[in-house]
Each structure stands twice: as structure tokens, then as C-alpha cells.
N, C-alpha and C positions, 0 to 999 in steps of 0.2 A: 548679294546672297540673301536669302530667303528662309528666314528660321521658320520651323516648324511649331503650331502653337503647343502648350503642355495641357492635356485633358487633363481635367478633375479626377473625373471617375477614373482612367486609365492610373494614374497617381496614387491612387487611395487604394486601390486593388492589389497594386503593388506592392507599397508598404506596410498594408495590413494583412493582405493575404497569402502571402509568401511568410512571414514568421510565424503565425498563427499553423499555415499550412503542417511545416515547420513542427512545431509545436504538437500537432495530433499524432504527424507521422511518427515521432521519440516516443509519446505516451504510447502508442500502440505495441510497439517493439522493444519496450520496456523490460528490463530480465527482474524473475522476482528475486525478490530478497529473501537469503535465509536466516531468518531468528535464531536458530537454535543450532547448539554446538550434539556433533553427531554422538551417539548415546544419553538424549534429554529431549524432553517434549515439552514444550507451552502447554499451559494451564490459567485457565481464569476464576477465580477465587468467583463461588456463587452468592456468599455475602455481599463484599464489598465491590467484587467486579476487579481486584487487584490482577495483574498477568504478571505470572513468574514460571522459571523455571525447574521442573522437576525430573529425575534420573526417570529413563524409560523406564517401561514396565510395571510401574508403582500402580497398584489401584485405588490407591486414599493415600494424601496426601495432604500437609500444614501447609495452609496463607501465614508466608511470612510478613505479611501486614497485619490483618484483624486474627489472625490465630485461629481463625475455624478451621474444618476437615474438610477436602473436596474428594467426592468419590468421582471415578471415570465413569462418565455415561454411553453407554452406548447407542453405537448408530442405529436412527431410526428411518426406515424408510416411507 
């Protein structure tokens, strides 16, 4: 009986490109996350850069880290 040799490259392709494959296809079809509980919006404190929490509809609101004001900016296009 007559084994058959094992390629390198046939090997290497295998192991590495099948998880890797793997790998892009999950990141692609990834579901987003949602931050925020429903009636509150994400806010980034323009001092410090802090992200917290704030009830919708507020349009100036306290960083509970550095204690500044942040106003809602509106979309610019």
C-alpha cells in the first residue's frame, strides 16, 4: 500500500485558512450591540470625553465624571 505524500502548502492552507475564513465570515454577520436602555441616549462628555448615560430628550445635560454641561449638537450634513 502506497501512502500518499502530505503537501505543505495544501496543510498550511488548511489550518490557517479555514479559521481565519471562519473568522471574517462571524465578524461580518456580527449583530450590533445595544448600549442603551430604551427611554436614554449615549452622550460623550466634550471636556473629558467621558460616555454616560442620559434620559431622552434632555438637551443639556451633567458629565458625571468632570461635572461640565453638554449641549445636543445637531446633525450636520
Amino acid at each position: 500500500m502506497r501512502l500518499m505524500p502530505v503537501r505543505f502548502d495544501l496543510t498550511l492552507t488548511l489550518f490557517l485558512g479555514i479559521p481565519i475564513t471562519a473568522i471574517i465570515v462571524l465578524w461580518l454577520f456580527r449583530k450590533e450591540s445595544v448600549l442603551s436602555l430604551p427611554g436614554e441616549e449615549i452622550w460623550e462628555c466634550e471636556i473629558c470625553l467621558g460616555v454616560y448615560i442620559a434620559p431622552e430628550g434632555e438637551k443639556v445635560t451633567r458629565c458625571p465624571f468632570c461635572g461640565s454641561y453638554n449641549k445636543k449638537q445637531e446633525a450636520r450634513i
